[in-house]
DSSP file (Angstrom, degrees, kcal/mol; ACC not computed):
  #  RESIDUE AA STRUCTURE BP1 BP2  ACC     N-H-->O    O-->H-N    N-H-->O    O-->H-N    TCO  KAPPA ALPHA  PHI   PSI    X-CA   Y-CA   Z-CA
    1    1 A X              0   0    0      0, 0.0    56,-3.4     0, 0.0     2,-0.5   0.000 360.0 360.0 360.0 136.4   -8.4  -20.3   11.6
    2    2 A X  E     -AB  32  56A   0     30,-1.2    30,-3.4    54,-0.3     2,-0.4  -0.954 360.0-136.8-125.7 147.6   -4.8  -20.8   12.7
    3    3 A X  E     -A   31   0A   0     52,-2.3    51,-0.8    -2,-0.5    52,-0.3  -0.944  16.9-159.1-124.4 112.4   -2.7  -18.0   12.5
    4    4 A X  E     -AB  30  53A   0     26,-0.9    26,-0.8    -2,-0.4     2,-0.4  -0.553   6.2-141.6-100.7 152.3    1.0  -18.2   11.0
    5    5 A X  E     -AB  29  52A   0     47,-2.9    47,-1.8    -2,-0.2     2,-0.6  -0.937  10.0-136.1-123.1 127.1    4.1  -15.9   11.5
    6    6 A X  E     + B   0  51A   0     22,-1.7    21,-1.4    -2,-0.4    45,-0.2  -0.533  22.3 177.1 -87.9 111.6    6.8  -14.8    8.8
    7    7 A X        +     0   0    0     43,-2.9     2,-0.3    -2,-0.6    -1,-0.1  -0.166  55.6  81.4-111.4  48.9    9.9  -15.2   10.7
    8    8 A X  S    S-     0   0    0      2,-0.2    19,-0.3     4,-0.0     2,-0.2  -0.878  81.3-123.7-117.1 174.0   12.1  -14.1    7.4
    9    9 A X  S    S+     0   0    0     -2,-0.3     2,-0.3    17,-0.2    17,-0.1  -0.417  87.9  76.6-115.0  60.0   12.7  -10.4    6.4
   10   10 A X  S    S-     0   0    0     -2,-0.2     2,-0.4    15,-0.2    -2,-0.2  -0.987  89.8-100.9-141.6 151.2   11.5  -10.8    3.2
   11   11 A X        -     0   0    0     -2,-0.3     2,-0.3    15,-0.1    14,-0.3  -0.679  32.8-151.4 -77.7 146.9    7.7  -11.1    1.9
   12   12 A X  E     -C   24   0B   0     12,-1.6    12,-1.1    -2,-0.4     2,-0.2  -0.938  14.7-150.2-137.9 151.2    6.5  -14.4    1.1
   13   13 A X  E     -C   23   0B   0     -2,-0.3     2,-0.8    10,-0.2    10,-0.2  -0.976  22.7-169.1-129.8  96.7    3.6  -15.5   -1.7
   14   14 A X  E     -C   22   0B   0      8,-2.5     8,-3.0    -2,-0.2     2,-0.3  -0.945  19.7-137.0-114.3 109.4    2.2  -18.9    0.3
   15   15 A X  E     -C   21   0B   0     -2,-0.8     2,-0.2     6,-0.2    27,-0.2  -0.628  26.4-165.8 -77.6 125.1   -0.3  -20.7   -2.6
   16   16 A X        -     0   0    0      4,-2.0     3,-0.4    -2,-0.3     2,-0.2  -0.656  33.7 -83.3-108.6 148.3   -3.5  -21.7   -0.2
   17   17 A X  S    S+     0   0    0     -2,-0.2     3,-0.2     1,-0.2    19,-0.1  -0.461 114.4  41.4 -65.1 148.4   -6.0  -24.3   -1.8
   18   18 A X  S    S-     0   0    0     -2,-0.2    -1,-0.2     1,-0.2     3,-0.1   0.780 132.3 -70.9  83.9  44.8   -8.8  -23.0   -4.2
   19   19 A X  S    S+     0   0    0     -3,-0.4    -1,-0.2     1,-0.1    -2,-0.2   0.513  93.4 141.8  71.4  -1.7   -6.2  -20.5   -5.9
   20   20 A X        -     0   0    0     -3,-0.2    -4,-2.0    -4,-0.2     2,-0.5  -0.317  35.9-159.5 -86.2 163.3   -6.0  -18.4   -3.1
   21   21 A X  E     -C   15   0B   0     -6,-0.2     2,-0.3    -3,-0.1    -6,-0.2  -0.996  10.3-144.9-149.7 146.3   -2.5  -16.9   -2.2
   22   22 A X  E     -C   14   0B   0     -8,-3.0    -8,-2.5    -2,-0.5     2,-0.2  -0.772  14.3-159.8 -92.7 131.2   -1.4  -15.4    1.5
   23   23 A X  E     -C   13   0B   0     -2,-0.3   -10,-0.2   -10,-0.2     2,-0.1  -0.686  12.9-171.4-127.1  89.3    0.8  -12.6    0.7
   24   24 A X  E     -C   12   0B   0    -12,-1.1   -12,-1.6    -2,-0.2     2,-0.1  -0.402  13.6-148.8 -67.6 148.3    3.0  -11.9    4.2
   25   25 A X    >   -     0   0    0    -14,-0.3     2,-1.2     4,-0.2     3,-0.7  -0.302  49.6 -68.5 -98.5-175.0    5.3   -8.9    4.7
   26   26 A X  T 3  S+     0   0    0      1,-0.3   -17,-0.2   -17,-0.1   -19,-0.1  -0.757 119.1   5.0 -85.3 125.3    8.4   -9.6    6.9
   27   27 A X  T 3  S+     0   0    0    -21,-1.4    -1,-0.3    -2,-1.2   -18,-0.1   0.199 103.3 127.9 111.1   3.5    7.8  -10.2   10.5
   28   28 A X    <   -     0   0    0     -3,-0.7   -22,-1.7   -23,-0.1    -1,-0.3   0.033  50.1-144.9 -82.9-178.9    4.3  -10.0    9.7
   29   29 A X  E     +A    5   0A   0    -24,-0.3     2,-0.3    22,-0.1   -24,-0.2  -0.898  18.5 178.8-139.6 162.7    1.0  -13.3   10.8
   30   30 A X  E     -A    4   0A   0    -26,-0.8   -26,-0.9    -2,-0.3     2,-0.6  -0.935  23.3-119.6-157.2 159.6   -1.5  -13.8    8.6
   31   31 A X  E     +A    3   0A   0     -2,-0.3   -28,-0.3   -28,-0.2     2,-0.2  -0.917  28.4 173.1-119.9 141.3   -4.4  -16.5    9.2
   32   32 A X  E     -A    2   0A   0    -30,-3.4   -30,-1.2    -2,-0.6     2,-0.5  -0.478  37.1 -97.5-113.0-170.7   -5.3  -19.5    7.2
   33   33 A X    >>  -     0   0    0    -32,-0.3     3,-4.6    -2,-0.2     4,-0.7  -0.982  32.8-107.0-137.9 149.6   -7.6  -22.1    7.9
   34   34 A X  H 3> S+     0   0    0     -2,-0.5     4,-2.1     1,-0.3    -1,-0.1   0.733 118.3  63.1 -38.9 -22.1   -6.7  -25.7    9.4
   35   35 A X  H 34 S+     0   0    0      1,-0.3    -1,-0.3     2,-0.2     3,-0.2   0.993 112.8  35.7 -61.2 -50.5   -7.4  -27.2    5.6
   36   36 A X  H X4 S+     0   0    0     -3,-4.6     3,-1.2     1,-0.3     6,-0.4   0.759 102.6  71.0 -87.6  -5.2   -4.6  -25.2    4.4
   37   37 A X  H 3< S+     0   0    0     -4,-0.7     6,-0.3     1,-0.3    -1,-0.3   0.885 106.6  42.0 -63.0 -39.9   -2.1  -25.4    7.5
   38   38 A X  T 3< S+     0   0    0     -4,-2.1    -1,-0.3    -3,-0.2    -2,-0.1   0.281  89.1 108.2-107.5  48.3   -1.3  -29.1    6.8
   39   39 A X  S <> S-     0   0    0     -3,-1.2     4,-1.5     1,-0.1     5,-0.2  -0.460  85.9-101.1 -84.3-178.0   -1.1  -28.8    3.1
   40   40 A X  H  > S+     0   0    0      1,-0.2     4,-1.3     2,-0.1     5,-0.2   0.947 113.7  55.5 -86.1 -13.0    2.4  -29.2    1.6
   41   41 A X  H >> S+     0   0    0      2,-0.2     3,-2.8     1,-0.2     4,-1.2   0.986 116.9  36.8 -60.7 -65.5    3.4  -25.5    1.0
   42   42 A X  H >> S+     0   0    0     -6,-0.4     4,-2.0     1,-0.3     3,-1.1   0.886 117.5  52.7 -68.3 -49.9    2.7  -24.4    4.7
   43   43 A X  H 3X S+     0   0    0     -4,-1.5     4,-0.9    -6,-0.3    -1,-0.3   0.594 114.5  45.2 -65.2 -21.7    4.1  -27.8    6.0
   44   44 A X  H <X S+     0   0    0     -3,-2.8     4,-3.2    -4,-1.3    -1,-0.3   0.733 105.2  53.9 -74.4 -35.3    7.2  -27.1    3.9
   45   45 A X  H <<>S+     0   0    0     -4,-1.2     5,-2.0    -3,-1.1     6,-0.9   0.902 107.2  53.8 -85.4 -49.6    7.7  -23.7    4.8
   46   46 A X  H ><5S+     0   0    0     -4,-2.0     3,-1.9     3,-0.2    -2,-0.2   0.988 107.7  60.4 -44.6 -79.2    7.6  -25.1    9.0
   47   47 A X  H 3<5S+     0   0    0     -4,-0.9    -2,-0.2     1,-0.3    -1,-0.2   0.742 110.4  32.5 -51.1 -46.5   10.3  -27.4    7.7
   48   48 A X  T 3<5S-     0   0    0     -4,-3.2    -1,-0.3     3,-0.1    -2,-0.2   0.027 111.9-113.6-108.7  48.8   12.7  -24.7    6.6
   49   49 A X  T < 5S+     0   0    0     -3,-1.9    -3,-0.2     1,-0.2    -2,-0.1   0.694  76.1 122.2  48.5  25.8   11.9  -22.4    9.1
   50   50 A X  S   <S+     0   0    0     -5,-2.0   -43,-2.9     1,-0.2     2,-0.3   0.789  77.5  22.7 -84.7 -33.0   10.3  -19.6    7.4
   51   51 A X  E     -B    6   0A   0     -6,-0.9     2,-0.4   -45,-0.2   -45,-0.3  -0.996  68.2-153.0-133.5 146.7    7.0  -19.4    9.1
   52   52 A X  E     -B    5   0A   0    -47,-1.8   -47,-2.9    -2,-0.3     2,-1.1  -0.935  21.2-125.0-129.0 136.9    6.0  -20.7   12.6
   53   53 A X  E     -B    4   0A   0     -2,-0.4   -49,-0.2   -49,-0.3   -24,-0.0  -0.622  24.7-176.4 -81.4 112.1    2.9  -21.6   13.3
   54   54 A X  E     -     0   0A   0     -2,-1.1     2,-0.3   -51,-0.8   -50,-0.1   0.820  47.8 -74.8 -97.0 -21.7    1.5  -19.7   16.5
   55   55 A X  E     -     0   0A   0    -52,-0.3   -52,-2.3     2,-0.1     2,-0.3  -0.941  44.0 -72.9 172.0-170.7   -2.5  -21.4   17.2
   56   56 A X  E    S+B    2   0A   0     -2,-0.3   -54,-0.3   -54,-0.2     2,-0.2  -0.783  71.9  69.9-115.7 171.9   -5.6  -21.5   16.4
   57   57 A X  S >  S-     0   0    0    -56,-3.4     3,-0.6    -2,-0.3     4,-0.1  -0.676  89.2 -72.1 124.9 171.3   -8.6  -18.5   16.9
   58   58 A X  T 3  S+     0   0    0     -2,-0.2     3,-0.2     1,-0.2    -1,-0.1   0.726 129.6  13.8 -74.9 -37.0   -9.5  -15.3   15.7
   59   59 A X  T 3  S+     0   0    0     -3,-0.1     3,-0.5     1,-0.1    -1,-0.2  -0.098  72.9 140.3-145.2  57.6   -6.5  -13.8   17.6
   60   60 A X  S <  S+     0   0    0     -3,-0.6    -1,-0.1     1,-0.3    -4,-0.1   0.543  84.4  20.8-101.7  14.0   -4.2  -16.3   18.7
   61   61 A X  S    S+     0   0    0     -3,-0.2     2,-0.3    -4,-0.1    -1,-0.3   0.044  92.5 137.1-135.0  43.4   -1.0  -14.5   17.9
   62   62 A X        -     0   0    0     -3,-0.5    -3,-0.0     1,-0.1    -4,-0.0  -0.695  53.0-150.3 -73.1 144.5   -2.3  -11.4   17.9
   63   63 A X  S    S+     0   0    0     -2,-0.3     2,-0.3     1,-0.1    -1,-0.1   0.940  81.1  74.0 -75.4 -48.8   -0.6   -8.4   19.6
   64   64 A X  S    S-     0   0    0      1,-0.2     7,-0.1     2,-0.1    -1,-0.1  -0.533  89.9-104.5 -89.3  94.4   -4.2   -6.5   20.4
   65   65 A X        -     0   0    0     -2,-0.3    -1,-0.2     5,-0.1     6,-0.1   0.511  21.5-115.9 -43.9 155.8   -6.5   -7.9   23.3
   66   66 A X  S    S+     0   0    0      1,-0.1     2,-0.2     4,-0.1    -2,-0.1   0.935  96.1  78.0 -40.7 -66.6   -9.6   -9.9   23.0
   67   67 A X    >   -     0   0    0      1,-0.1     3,-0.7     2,-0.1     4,-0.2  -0.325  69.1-155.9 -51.1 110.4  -11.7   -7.6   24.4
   68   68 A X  G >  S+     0   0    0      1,-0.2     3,-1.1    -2,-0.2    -1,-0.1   0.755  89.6  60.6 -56.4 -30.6  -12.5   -4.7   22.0
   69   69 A X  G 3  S+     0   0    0      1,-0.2    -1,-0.2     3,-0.0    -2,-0.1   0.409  95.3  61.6 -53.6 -18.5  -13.2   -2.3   24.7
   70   70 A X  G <  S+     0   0    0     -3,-0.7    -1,-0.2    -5,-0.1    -2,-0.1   0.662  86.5  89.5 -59.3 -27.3  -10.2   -2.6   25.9
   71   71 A X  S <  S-     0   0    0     -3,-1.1     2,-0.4    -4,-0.2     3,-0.1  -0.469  71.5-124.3 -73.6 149.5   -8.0   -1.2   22.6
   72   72 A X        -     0   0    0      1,-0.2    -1,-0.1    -2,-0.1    -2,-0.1  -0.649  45.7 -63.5-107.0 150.6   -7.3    1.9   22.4
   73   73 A X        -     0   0    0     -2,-0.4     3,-0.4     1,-0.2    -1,-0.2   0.170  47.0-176.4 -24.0 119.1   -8.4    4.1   19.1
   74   74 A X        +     0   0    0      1,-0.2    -1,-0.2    -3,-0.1    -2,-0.0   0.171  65.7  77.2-117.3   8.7   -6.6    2.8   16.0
   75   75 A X  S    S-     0   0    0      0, 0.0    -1,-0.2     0, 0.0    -2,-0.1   0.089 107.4-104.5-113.4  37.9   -7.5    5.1   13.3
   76   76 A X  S    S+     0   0    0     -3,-0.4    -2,-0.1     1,-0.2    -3,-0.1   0.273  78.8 132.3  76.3  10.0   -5.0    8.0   14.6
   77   77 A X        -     0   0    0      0, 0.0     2,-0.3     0, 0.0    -1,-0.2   0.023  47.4-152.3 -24.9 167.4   -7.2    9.8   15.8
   78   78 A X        -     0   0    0     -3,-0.1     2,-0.3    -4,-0.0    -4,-0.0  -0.859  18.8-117.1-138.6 168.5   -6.2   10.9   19.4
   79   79 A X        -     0   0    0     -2,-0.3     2,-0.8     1,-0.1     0, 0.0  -0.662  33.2 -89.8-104.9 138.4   -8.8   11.8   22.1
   80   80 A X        -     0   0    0     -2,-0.3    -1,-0.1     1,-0.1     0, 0.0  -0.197  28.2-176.0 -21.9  59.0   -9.5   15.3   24.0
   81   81 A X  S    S+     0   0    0     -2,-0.8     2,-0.3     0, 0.0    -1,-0.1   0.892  74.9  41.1 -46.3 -24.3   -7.6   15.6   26.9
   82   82 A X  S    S-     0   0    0      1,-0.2    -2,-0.0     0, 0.0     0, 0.0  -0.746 102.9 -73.5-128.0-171.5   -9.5   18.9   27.5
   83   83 A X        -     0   0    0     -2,-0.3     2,-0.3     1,-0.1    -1,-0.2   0.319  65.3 -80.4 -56.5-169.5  -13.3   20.1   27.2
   84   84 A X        -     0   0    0      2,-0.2    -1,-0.1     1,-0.0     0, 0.0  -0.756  40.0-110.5 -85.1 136.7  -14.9   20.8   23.3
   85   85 A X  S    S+     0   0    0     -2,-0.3     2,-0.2     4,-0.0    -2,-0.0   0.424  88.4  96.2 -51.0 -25.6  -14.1   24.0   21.5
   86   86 A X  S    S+     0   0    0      3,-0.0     2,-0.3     0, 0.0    -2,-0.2  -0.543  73.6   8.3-101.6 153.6  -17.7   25.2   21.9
   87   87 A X  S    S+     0   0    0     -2,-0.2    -2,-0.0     2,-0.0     0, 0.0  -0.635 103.2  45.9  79.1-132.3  -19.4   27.6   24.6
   88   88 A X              0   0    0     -2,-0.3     0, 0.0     1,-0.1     0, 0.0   0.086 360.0 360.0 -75.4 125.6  -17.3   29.6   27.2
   89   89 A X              0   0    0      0, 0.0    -1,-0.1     0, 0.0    -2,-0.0   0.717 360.0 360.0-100.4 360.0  -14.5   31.2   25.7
């Protein structure tokens, strides 16, 4: 998987082989796979500077560390700074 970045502030609709279509927001990465990085849409799109290509991996421009144990909770939760509600009041 190589992972691309939309360096316009507009969305862009990048037609992938087998019908498939990447739909980026602005400033947003999205990942494709190597077949469809040198096809001509993407290879065009590199040519007039709309999307840069940042590597290949499961998270190689990602903001968010490898290690999953490292991230911190990401469904808005937030965690208990002080004991649980139950037993001495």
């Amino acid at each position: 998987m190589i992972t691309i970045l939309n360096l316009t502030s507009r969305f862009l609709r990048i037609h992938l082989s087998r019908g498939k279509v990447l739909r980026l927001g602005p400033r947003k990465e999205g990942q494709i796979s190597s077949q469809d990085a040198v096809g001509d849409t993407v290879k065009q799109l590199v040519a007039a500077g709309t999307v840069k290509v940042m590597g290949e991996g499961p998270q190689a421009g990602a903001a968010s560390p490898a290690n999953p144990a490292a991230r911190t909770n990401l469904h808005g939760h937030h965690p208990r700074l002080s004991g649980g509600r139950r037993g001495d009041r």
